[in-house]
mmJSON file of the N, C-alpha and C atoms, coordinates in Angstrom:
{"data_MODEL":{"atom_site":{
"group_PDB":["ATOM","ATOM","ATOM","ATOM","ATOM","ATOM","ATOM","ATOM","ATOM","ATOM","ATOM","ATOM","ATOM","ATOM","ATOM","ATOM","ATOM","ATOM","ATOM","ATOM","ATOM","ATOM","ATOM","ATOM","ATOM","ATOM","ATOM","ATOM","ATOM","ATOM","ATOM","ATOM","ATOM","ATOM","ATOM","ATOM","ATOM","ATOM","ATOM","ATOM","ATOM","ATOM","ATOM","ATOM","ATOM","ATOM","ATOM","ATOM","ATOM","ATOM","ATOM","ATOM","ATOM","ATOM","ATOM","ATOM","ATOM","ATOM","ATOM","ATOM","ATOM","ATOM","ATOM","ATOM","ATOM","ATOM","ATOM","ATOM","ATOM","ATOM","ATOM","ATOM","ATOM","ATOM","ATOM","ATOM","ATOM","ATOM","ATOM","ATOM","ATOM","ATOM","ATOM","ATOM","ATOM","ATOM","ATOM","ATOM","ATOM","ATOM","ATOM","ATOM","ATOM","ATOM","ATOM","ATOM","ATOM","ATOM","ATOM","ATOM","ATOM","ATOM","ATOM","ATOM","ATOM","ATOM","ATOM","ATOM","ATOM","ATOM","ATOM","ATOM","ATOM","ATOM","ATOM","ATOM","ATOM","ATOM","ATOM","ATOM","ATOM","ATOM","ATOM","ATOM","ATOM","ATOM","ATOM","ATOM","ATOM","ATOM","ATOM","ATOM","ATOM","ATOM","ATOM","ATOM","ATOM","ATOM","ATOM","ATOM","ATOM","ATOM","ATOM","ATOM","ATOM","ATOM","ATOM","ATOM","ATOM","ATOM","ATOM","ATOM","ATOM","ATOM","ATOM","ATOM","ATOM","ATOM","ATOM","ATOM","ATOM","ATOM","ATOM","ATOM","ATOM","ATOM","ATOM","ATOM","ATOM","ATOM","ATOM","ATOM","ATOM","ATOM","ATOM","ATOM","ATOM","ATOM","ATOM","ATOM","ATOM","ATOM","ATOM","ATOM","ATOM","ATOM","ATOM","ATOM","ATOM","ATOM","ATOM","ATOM"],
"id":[1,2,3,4,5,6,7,8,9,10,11,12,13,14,15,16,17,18,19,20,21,22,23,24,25,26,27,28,29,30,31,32,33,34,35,36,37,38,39,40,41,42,43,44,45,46,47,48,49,50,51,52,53,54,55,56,57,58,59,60,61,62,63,64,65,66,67,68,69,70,71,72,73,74,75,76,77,78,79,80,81,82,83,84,85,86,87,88,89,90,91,92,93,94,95,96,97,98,99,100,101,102,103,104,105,106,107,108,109,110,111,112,113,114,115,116,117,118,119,120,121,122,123,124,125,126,127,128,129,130,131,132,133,134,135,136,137,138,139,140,141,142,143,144,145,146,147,148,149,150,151,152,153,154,155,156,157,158,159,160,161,162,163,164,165,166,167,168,169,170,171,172,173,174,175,176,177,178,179,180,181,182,183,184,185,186,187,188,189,190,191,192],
"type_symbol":["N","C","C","N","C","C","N","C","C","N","C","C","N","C","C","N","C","C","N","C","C","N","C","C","N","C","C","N","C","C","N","C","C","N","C","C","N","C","C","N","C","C","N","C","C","N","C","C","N","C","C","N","C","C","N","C","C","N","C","C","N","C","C","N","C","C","N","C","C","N","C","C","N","C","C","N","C","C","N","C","C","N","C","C","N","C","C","N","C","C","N","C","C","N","C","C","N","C","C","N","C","C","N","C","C","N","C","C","N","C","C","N","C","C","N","C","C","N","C","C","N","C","C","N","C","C","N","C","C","N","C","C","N","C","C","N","C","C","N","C","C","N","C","C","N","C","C","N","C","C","N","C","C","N","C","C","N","C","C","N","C","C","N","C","C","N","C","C","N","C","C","N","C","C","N","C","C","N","C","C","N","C","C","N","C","C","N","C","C","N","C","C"],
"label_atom_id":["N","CA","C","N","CA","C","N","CA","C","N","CA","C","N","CA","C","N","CA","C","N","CA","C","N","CA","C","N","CA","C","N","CA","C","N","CA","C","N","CA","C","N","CA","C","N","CA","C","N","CA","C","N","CA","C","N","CA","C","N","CA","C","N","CA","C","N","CA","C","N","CA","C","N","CA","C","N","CA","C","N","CA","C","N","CA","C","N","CA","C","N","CA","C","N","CA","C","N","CA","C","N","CA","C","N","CA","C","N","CA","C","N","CA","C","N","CA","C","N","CA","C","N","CA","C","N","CA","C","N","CA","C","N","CA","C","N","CA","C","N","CA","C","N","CA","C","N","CA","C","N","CA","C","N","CA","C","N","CA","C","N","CA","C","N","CA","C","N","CA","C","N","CA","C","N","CA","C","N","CA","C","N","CA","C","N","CA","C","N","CA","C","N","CA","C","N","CA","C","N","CA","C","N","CA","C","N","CA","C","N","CA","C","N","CA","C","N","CA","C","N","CA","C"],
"label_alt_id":[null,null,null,null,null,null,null,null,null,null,null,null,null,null,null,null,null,null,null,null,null,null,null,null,null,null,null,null,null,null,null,null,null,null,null,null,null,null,null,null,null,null,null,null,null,null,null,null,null,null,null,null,null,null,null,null,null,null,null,null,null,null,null,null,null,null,null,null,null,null,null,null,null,null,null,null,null,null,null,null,null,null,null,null,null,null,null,null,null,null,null,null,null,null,null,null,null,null,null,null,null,null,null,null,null,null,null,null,null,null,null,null,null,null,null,null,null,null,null,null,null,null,null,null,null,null,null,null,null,null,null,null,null,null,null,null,null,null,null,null,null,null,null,null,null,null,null,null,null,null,null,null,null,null,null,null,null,null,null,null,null,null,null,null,null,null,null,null,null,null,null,null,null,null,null,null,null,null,null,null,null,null,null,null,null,null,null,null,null,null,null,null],
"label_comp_id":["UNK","UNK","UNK","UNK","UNK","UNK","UNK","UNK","UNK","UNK","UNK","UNK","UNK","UNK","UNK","UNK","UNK","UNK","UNK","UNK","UNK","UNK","UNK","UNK","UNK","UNK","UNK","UNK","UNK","UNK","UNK","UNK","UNK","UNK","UNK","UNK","UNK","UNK","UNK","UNK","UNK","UNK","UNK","UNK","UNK","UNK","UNK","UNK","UNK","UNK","UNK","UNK","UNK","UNK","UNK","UNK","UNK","UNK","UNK","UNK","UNK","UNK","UNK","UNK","UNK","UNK","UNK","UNK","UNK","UNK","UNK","UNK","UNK","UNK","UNK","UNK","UNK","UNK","UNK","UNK","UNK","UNK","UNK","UNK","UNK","UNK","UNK","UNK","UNK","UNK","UNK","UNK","UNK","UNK","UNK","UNK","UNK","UNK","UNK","UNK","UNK","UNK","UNK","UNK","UNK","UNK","UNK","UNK","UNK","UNK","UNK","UNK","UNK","UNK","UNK","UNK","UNK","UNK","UNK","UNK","UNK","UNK","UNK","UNK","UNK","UNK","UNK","UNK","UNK","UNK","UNK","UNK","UNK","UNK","UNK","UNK","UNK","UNK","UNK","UNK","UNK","UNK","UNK","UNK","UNK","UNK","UNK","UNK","UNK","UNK","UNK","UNK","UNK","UNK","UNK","UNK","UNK","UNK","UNK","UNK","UNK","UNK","UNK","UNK","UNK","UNK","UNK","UNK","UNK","UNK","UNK","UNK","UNK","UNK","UNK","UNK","UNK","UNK","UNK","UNK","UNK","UNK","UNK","UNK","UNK","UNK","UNK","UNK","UNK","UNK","UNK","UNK"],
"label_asym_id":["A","A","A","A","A","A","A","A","A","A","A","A","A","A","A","A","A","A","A","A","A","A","A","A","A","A","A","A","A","A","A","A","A","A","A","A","A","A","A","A","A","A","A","A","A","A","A","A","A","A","A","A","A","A","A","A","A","A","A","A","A","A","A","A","A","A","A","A","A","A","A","A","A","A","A","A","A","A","A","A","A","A","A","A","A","A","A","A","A","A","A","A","A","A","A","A","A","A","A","A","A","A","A","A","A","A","A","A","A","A","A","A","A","A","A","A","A","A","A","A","A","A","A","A","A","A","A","A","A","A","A","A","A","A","A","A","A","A","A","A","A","A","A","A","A","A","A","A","A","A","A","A","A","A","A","A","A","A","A","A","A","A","A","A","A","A","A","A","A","A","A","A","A","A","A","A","A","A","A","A","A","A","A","A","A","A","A","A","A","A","A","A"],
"label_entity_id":["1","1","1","1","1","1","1","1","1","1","1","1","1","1","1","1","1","1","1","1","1","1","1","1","1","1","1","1","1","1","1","1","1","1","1","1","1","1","1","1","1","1","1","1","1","1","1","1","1","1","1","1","1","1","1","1","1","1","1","1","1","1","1","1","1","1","1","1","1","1","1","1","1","1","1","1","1","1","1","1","1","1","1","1","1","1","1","1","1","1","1","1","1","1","1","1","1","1","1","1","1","1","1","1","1","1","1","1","1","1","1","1","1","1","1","1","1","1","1","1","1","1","1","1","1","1","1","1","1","1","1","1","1","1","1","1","1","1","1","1","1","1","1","1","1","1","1","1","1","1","1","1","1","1","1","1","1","1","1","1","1","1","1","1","1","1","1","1","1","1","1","1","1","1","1","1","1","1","1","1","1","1","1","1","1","1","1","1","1","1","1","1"],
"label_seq_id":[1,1,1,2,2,2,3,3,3,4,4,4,5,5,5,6,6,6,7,7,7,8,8,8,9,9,9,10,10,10,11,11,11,12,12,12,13,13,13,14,14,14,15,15,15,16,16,16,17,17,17,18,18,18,19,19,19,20,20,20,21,21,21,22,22,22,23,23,23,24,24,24,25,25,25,26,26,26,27,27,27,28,28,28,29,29,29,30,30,30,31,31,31,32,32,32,33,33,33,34,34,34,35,35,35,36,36,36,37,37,37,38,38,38,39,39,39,40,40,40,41,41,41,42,42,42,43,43,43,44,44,44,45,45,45,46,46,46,47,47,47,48,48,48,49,49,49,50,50,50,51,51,51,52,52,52,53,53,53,54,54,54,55,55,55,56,56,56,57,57,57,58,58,58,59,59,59,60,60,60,61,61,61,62,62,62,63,63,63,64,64,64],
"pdbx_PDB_ins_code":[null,null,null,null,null,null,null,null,null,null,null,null,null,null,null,null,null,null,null,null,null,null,null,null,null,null,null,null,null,null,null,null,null,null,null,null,null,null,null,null,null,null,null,null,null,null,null,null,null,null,null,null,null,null,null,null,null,null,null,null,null,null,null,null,null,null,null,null,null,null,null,null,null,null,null,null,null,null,null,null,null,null,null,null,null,null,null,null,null,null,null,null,null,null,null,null,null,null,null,null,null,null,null,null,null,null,null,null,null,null,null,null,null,null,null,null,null,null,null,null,null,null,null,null,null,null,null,null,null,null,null,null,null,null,null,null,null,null,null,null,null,null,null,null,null,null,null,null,null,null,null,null,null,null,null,null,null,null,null,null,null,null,null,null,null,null,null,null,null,null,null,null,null,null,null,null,null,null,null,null,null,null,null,null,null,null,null,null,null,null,null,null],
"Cartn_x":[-53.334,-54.442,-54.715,-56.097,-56.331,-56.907,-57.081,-57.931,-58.508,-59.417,-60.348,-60.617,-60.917,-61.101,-62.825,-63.336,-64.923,-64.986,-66.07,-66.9,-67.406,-67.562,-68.189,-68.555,-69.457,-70.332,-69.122,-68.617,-68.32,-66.449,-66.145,-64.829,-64.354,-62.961,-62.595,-62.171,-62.349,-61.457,-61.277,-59.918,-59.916,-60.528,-60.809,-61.861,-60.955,-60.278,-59.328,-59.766,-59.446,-60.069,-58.761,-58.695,-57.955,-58.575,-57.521,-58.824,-59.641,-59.639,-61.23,-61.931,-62.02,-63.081,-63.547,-62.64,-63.467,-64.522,-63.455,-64.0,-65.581,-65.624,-67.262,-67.527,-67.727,-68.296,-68.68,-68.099,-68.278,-69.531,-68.737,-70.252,-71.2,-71.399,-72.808,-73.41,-72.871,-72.704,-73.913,-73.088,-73.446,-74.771,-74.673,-76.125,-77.188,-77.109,-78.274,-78.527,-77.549,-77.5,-78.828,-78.456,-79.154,-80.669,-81.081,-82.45,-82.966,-82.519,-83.2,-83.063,-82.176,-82.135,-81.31,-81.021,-80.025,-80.569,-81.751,-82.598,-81.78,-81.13,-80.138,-78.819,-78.249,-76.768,-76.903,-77.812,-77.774,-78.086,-78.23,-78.545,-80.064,-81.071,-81.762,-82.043,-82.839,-82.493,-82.778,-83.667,-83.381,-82.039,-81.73,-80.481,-79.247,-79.238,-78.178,-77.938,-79.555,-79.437,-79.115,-79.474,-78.899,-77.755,-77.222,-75.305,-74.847,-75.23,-74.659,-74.828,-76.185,-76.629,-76.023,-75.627,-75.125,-73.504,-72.846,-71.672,-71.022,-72.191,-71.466,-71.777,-72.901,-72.844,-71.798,-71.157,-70.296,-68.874,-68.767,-67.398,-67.596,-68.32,-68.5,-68.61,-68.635,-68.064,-68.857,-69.34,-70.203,-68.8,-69.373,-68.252,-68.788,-68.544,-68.907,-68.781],
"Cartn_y":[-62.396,-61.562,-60.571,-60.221,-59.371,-58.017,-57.05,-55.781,-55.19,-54.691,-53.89,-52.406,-51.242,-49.994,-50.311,-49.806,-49.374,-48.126,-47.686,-46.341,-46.449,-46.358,-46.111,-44.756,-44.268,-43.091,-42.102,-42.249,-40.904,-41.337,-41.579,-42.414,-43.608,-43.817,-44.786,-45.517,-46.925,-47.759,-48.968,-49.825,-50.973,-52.183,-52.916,-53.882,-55.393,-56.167,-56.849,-58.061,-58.728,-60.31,-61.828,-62.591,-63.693,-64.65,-65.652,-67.2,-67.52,-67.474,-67.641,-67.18,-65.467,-64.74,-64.92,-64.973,-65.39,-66.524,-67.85,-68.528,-68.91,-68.27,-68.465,-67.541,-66.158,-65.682,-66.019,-66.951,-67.819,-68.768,-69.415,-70.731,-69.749,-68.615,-68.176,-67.713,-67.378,-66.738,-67.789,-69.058,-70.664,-70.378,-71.114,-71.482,-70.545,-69.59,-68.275,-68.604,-69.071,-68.833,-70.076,-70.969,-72.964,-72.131,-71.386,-71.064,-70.343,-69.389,-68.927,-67.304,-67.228,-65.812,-64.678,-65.822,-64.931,-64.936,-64.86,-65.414,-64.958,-63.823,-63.711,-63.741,-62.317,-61.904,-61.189,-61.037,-60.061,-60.961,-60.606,-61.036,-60.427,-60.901,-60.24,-59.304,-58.006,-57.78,-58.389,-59.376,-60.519,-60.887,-61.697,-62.774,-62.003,-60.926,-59.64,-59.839,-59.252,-59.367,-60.861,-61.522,-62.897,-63.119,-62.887,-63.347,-62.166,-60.883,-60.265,-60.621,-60.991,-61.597,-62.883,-64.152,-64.76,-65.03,-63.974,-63.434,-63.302,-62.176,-61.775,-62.613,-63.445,-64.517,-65.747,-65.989,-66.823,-66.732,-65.228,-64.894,-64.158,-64.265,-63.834,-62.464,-61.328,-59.974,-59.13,-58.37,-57.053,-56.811,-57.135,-56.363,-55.408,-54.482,-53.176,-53.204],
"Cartn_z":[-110.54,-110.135,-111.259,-111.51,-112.332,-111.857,-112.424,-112.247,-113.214,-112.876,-113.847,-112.647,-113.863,-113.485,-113.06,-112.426,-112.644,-111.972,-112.155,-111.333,-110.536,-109.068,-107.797,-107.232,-107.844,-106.782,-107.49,-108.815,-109.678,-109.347,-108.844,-108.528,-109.484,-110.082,-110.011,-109.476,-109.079,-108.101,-108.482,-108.389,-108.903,-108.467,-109.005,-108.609,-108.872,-107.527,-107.686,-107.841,-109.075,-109.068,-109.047,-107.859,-108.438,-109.099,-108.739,-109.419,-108.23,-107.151,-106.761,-106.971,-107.03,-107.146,-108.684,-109.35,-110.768,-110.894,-110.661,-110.716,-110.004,-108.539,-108.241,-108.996,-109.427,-110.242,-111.308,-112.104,-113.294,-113.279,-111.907,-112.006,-111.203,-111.014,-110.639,-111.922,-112.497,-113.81,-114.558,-114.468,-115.599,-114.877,-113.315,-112.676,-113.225,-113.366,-113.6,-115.313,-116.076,-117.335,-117.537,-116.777,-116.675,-115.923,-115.318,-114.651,-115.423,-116.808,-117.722,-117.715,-116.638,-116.456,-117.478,-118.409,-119.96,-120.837,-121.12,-122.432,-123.853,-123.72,-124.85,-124.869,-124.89,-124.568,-123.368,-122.608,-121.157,-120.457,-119.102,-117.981,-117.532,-117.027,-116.922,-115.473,-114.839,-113.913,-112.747,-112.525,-111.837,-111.376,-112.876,-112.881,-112.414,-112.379,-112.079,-110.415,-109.851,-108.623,-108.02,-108.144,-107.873,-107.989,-109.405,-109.5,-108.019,-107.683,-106.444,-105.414,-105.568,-104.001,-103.578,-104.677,-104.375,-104.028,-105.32,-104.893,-103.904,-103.021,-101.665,-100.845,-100.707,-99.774,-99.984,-101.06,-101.218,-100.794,-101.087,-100.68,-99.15,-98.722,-97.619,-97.025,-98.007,-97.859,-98.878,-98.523,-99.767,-100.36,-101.719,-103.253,-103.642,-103.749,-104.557,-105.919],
"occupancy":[1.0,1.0,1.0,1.0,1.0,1.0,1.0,1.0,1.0,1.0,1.0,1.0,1.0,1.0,1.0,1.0,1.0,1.0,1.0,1.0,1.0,1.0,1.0,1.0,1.0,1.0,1.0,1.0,1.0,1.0,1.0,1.0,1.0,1.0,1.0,1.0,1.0,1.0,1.0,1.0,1.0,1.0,1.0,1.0,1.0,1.0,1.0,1.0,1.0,1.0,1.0,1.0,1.0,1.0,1.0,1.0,1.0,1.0,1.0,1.0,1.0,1.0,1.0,1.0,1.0,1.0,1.0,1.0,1.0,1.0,1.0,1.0,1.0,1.0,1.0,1.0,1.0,1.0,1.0,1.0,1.0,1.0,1.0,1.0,1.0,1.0,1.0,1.0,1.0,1.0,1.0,1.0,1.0,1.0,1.0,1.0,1.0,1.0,1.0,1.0,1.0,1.0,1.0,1.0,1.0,1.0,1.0,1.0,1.0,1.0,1.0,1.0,1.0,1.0,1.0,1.0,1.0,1.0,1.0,1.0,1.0,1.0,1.0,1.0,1.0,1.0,1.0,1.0,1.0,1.0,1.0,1.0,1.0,1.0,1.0,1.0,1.0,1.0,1.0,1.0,1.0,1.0,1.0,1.0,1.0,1.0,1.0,1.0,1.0,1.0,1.0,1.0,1.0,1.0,1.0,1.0,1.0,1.0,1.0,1.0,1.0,1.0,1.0,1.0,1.0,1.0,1.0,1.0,1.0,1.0,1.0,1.0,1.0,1.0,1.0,1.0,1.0,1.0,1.0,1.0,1.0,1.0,1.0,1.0,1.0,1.0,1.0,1.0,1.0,1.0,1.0,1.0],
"B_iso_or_equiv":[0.0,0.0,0.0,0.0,0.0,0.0,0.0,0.0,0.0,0.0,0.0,0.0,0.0,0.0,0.0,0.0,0.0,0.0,0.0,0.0,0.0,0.0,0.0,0.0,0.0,0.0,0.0,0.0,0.0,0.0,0.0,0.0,0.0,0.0,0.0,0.0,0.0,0.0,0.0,0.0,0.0,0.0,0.0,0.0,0.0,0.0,0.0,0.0,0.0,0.0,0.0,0.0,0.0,0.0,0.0,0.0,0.0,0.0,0.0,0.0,0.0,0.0,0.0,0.0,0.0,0.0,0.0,0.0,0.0,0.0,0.0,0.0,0.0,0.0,0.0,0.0,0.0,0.0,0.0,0.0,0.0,0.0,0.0,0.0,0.0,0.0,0.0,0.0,0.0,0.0,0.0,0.0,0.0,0.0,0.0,0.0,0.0,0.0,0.0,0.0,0.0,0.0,0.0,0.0,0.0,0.0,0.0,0.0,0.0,0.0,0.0,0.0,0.0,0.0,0.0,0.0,0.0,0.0,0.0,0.0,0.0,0.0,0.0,0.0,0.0,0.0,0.0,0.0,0.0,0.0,0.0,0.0,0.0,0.0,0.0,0.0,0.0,0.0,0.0,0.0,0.0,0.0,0.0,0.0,0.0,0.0,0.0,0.0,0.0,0.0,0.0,0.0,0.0,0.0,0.0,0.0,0.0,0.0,0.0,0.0,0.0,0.0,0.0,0.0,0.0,0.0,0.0,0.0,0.0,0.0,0.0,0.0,0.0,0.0,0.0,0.0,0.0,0.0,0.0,0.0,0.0,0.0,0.0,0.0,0.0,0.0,0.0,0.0,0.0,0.0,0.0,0.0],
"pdbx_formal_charge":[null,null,null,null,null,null,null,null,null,null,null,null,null,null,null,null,null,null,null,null,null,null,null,null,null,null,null,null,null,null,null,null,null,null,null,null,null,null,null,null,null,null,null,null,null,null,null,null,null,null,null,null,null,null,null,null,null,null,null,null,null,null,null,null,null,null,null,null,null,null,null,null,null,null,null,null,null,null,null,null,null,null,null,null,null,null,null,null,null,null,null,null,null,null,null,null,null,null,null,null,null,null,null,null,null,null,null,null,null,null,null,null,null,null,null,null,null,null,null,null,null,null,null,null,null,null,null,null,null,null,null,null,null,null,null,null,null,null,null,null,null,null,null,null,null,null,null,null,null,null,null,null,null,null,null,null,null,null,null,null,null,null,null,null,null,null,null,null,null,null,null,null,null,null,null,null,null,null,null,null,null,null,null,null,null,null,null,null,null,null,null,null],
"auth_seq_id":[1,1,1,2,2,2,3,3,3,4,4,4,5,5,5,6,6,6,7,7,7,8,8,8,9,9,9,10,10,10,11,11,11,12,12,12,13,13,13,14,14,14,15,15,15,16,16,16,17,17,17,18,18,18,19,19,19,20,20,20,21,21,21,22,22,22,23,23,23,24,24,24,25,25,25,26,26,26,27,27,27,28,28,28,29,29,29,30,30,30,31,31,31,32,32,32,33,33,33,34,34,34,35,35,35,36,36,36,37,37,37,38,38,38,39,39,39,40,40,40,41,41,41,42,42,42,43,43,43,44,44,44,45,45,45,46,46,46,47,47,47,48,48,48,49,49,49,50,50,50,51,51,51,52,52,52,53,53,53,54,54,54,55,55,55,56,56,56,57,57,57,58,58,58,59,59,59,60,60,60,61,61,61,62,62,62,63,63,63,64,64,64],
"auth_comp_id":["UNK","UNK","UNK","UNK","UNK","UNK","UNK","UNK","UNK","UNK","UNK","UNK","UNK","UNK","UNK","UNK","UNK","UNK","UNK","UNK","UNK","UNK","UNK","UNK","UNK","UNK","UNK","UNK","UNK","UNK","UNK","UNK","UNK","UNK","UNK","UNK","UNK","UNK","UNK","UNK","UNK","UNK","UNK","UNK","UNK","UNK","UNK","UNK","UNK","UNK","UNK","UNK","UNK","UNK","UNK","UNK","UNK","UNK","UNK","UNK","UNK","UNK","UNK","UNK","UNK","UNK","UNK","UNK","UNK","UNK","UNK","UNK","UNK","UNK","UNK","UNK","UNK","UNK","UNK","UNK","UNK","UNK","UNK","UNK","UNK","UNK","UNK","UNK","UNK","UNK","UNK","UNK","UNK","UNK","UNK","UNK","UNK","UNK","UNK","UNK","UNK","UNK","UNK","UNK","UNK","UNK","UNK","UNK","UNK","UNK","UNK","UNK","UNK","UNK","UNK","UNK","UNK","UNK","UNK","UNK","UNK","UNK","UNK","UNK","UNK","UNK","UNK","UNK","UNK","UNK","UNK","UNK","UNK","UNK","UNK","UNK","UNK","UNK","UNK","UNK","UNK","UNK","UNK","UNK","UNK","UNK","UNK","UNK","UNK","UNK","UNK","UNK","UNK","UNK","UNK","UNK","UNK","UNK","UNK","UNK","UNK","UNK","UNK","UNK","UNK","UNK","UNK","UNK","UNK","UNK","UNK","UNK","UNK","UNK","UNK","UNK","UNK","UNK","UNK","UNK","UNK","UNK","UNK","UNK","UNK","UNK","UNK","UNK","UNK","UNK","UNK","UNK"],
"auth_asym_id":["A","A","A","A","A","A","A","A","A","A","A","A","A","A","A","A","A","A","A","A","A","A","A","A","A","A","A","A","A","A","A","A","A","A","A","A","A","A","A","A","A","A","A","A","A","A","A","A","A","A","A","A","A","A","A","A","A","A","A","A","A","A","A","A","A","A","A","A","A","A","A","A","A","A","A","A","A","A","A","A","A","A","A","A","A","A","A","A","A","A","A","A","A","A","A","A","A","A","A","A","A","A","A","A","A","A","A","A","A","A","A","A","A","A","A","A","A","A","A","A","A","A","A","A","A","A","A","A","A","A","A","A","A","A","A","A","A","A","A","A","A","A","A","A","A","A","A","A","A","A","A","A","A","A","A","A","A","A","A","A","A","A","A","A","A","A","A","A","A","A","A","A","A","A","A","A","A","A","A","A","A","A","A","A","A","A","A","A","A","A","A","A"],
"auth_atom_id":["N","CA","C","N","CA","C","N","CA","C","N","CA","C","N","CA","C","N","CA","C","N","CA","C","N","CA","C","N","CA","C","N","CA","C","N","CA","C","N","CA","C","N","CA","C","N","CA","C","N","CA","C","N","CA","C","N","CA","C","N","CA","C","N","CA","C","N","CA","C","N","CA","C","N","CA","C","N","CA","C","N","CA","C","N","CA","C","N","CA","C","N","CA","C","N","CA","C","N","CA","C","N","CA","C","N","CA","C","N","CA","C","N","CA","C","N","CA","C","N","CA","C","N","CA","C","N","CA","C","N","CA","C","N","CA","C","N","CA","C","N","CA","C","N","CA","C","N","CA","C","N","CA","C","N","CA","C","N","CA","C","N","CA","C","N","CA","C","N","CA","C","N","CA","C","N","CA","C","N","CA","C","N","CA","C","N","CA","C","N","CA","C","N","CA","C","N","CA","C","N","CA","C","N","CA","C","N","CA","C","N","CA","C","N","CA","C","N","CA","C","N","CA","C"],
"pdbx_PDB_model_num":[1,1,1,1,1,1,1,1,1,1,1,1,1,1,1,1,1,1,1,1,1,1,1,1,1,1,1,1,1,1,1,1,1,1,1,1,1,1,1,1,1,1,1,1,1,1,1,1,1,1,1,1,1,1,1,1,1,1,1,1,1,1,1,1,1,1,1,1,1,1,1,1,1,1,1,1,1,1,1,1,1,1,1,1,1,1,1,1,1,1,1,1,1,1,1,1,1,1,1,1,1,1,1,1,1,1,1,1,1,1,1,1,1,1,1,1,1,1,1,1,1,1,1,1,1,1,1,1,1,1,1,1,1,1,1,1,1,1,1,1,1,1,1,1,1,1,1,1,1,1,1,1,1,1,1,1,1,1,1,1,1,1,1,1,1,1,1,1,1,1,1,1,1,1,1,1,1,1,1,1,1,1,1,1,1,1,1,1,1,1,1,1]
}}}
């Protein structure tokens, strides 16, 4: 399992990832990359909301 620090509403809190959660994050990641939504090195803010929106519907649970 991994972690990363982030910021929430001026807070730090860890943000816990195993290999599932990576891994769908990854191929949502690809799918968005294949629909055009990366035209460079970013994501665009579209393709953003989508990798979340699809995120949490995948894993079943709002991620912060």
């Amino acid at each position: 399992m991994s972690t990363s620090v982030v910021e929430v509403n001026g807070e730090k809190v860890k943000a816990m990832w195993d290999k599932r959660l990576t891994k769908i994050f990854c191929g949502i990641c690809i799918k968005e990359i294949l629909k055009g939504n990366r035209p460079g090195t970013h994501f665009t803010k579209d393709g953003w909301l989508k990798i979340m929106t699809n995120f949490e519907k995948e894993i079943g649970d709002e991620y912060g």
